[in-house]
N, C-alpha and C positions, 0 to 999 in steps of 0.2 A: 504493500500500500504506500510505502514512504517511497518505492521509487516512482510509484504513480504520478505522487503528487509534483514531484519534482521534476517528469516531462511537461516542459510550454506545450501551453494551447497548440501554436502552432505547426512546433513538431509531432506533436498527438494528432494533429490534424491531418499532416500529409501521411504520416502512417497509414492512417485510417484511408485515406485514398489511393494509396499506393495496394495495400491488400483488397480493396475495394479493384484497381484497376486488372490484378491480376484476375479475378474472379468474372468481370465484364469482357474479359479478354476471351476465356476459357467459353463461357456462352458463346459469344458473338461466332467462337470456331466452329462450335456443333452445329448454327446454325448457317453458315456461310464458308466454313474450311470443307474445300475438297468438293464433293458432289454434293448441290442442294436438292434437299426435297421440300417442294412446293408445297408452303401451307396448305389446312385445306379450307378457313376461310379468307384466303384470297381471292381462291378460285372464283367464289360463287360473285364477287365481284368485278371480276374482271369477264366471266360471261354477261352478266347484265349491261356492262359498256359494252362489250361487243353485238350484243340483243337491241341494246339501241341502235347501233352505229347501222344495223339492218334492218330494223324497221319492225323488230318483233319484240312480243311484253320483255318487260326488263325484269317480271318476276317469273320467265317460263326457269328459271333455275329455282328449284324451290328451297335453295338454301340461301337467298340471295333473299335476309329479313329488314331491308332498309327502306327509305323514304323513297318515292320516285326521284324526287330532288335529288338524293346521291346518286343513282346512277348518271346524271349529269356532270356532278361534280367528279366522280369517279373514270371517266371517259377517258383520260391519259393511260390506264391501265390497258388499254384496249388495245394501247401498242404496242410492237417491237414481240420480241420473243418473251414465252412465257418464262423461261428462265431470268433472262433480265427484267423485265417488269417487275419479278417476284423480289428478285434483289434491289433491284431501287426503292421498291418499296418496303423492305425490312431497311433500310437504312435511312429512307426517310422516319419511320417507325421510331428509330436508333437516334434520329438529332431530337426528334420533340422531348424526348426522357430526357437527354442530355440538355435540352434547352429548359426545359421544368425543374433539373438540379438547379441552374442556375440562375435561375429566377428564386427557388426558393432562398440558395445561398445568399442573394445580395438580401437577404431581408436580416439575416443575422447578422451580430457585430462584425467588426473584421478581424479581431483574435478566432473566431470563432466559426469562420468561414470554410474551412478545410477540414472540419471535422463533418460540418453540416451537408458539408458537397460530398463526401465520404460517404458517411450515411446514406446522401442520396442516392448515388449511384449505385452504392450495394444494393438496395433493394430495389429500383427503378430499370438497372438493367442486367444485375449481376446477381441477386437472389432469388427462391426458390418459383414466384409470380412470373420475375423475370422470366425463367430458363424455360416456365411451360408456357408465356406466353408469345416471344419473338417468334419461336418457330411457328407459330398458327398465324400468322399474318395480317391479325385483327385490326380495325381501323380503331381501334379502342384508343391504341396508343395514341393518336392524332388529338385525340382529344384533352388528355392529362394536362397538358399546357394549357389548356383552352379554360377546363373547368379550376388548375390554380388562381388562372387570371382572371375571370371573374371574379370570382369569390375575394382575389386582394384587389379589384375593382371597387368591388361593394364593401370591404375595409376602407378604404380609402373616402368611400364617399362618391363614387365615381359609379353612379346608380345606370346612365344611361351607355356608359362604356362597356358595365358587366353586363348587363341584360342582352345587348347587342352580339356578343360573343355567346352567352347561352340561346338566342335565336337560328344563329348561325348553324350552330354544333347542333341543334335540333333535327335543322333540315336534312343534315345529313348519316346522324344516330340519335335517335331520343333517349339515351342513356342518360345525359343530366337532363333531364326532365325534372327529376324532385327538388334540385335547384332554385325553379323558378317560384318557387315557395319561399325562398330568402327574400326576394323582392315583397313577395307580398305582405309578408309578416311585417315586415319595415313600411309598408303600406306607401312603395316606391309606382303607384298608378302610373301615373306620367312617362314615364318609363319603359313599363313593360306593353303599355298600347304604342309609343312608338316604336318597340320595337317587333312586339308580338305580332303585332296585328298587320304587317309587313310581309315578316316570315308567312306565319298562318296563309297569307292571299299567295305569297310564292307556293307553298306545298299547295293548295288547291287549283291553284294553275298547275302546274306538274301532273297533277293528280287527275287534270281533264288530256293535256297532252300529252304527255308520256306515253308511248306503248304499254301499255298494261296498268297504267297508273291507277285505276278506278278502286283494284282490285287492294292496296295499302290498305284499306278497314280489314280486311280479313286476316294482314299479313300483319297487324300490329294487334289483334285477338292472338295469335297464334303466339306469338314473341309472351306477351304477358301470360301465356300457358305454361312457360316454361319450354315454347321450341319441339324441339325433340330428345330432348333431355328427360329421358321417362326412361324406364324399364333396366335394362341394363347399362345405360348411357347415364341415368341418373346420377353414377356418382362423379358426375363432372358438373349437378348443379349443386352448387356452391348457399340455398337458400336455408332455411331451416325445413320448409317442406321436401325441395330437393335433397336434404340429407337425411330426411327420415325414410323415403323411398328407397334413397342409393344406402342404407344399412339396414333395410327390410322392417324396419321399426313402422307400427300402424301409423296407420295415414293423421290416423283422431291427434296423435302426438306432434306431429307437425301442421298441422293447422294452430292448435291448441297455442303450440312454442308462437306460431308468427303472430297469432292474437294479440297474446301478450308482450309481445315486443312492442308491435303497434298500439297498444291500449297503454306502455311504460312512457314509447317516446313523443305519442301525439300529448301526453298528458303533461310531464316536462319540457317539452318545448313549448307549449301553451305556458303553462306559470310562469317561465324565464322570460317569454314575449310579452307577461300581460306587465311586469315591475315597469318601475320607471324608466329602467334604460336597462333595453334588451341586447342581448348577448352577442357577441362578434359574430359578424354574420360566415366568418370562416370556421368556428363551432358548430354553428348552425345548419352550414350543408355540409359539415361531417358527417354532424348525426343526423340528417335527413339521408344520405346516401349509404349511411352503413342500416338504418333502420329500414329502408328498402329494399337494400343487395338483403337482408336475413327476413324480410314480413315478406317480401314479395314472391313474383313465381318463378323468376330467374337470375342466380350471379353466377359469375365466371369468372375464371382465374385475372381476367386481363383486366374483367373489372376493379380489379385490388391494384392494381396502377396506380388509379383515379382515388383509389382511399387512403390507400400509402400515400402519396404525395399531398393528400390534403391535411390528412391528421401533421406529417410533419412541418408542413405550412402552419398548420396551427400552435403547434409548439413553437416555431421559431417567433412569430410575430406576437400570439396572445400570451404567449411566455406561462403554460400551465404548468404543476408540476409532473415535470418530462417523466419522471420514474413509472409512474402508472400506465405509461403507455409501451414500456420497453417489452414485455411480454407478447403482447402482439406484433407489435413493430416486428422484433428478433424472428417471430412466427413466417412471417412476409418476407422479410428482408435474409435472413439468412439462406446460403446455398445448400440445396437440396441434400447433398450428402452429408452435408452436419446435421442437418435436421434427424437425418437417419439415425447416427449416430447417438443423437440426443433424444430421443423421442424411441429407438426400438425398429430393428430391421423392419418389422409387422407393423409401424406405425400408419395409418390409413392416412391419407394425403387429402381427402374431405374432409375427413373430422376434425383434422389440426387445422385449415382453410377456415374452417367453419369455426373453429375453437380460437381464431383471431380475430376476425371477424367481432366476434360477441366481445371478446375481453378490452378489443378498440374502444367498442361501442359502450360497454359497463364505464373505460376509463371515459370518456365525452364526457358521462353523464355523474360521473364522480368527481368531475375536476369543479374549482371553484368557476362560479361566473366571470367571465371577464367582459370590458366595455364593448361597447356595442361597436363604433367607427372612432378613427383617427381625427382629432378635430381638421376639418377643409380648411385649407388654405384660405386668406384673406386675401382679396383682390385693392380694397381699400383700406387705406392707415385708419385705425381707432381714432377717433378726437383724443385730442390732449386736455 
């Protein structure tokens, strides 16, 4: 302990990125050293550009669970070989995590930088969410940066900055969906009609011209059902009903679990919303998006991107205490063969998923309140 004490910040810092670096190095090989194999939700997007670009539904691939709007936006996939597509886009993948370390980093001291960037990147690109989530090619990752920057938009006060980044990232995944509930709490109207009501008229355009567009109501039923994530695939959902499925435990126990999570967090975030001055809205879509990924009907590995990085935004900037959160964090962030090690050869890979997941969420809802927004900048001198 005494020689702990006596490493600087920031040589503990680059430690911590340097082990971090080799560990992001080792992934990025499995998935890009030597022969790649092609995610398999890339694919289902990059048929759907290709579906447009002929003139046929953008949903005839029925893995293909997005807005018509992204296959629009998704259209550059359509090019070039499927091998290089596939790799341009794990490495676009690869700069947003790296650009969401860095965004989180500047928000901590500068002693305190190198440790934070460490952190980040072990578990953003080099721990165990990581290593099952690059190779599957998810556009999840695109989004992490997106759903930070809001939420230190809406810290900041910057009401119609975030909203506009969450309209965006809707049109093209409605993963931060439960987001848009920070605005409202804050009772940020102005805001989310400029910017919703925008988005909204673009997805119902798409949704008449698109090839196949009509048919989104059915493929966003189907997404909140949990996909096809059922049966033997179940233990890849990541929810509280998905893991009572994927460990054959009665169905009654996972409804029951996600009730009660939703009847814990709608009831706490209500109290905390109704005091005088409600909670950092970077608290606030933690636990709306961890309270979601475990009540709802589908999470996934790639979803814990978007958690990981927001819990530790919220450490960095609401300054909670960090310790309650290191269990889960460590759950996430850690590389898979330690986990093994630690956790037991037979240790199940949903249940510890899941078993971070909740102990995130327990810490949220344990930590003290902290303010709500940064005081805004004054445009005009105070009288004297």
């Amino acid at each position: 302990m005494e020689l702990v004490r006596r490493i600087p910040p920031r040589a503990g810092g680059l430690l911590i990125v340097l082990v971090a670096a080799i560990f992001v190095g080792l992934g990025v090989n499995d998935v890009l050293g030597g022969w790649v194999a092609i995610g398999i939700d890339y694919l289902p997007m990059r048929n759907a550009a290709q579906a447009l670009l002929a003139g046929h539904s953008v949903f005839t691939d029925p893995l293909f669970v997005y807005p018509p709007t992204a296959a629009v936006v998704l259209l550059p996939t359509a090019l070039g070989s499927l091998t290089a597509g596939f790799v341009a886009w794990v490495l676009a993948g690869l700069a947003a995590l790296v650009l969401t370390a860095a965004i989180v980093t500047r928000q901590a001291p500068p002693g305190r930088r190198p440790a934070v960037f460490g952190v980040a990147i072990m578990g953003l690109l080099g721990g165990v969410i990581a290593t099952r989530s690059i190779f599957l090619g998810n556009l999840s990752e695109l989004l992490v940066p997106i759903a930070v920057g809001a939420l230190l938009a809406f810290r900041r006060g910057r009401w119609l900055l975030g909203c506009a980044l969450l309209a965006a990232s809707l049109l093209v995944k409605p993963l931060l969906a439960p987001l848009v509930l920070v605005p409202v709490l804050h009772r940020q109207w102005g805001s989310l009609v400029k910017t919703m009501v925008p988005g909204g008229a673009l997805l119902l355009l798409a949704m008449a011209l698109v090839p196949g567009g009509a048919t989104f109501p059915s493929v966003l039923r189907y997404c909140l059902t949990g996909t096809n994530l059922h049966g033997e695939n179940a233990v890849n959902n990541l929810s509280l009903r998905g893991w009572a499925e994927g460990q054959h435990a009665p169905h009654l126990l996972g409804v029951a679990a996600a009730a009660v999570t939703l009847v814990v967090v709608a009831a706490l975030v209500w109290r905390r919303s109704r005091t005088g001055d409600p909670p950092s809205p970077i608290w606030l879509g933690a636990v709306l998006l961890f309270g979601t990924f475990l009540a709802g009907g589908i999470s996934e590995v790639h979803f814990l991107l978007i958690g990981y990085a927001i819990v530790l935004l919220h450490i960095v900037v609401d300054r909670p205490p960090a310790l309650l959160f290191v269990p889960g964090l460590a759950l996430l962030g850690m590389p898979d063969a330690y986990l093994t090690v630690l956790l037991g050869q037979r240790a199940d890979a949903q249940s510890w998923l899941v078993g971070a997941e909740i102990l995130l969420l327990a810490a949220l809802l344990a930590a003290p309140t902290v303010k709500r927004t940064a005081p805004a900048p004054t445009l005009i001198p105070a009288a004297a």
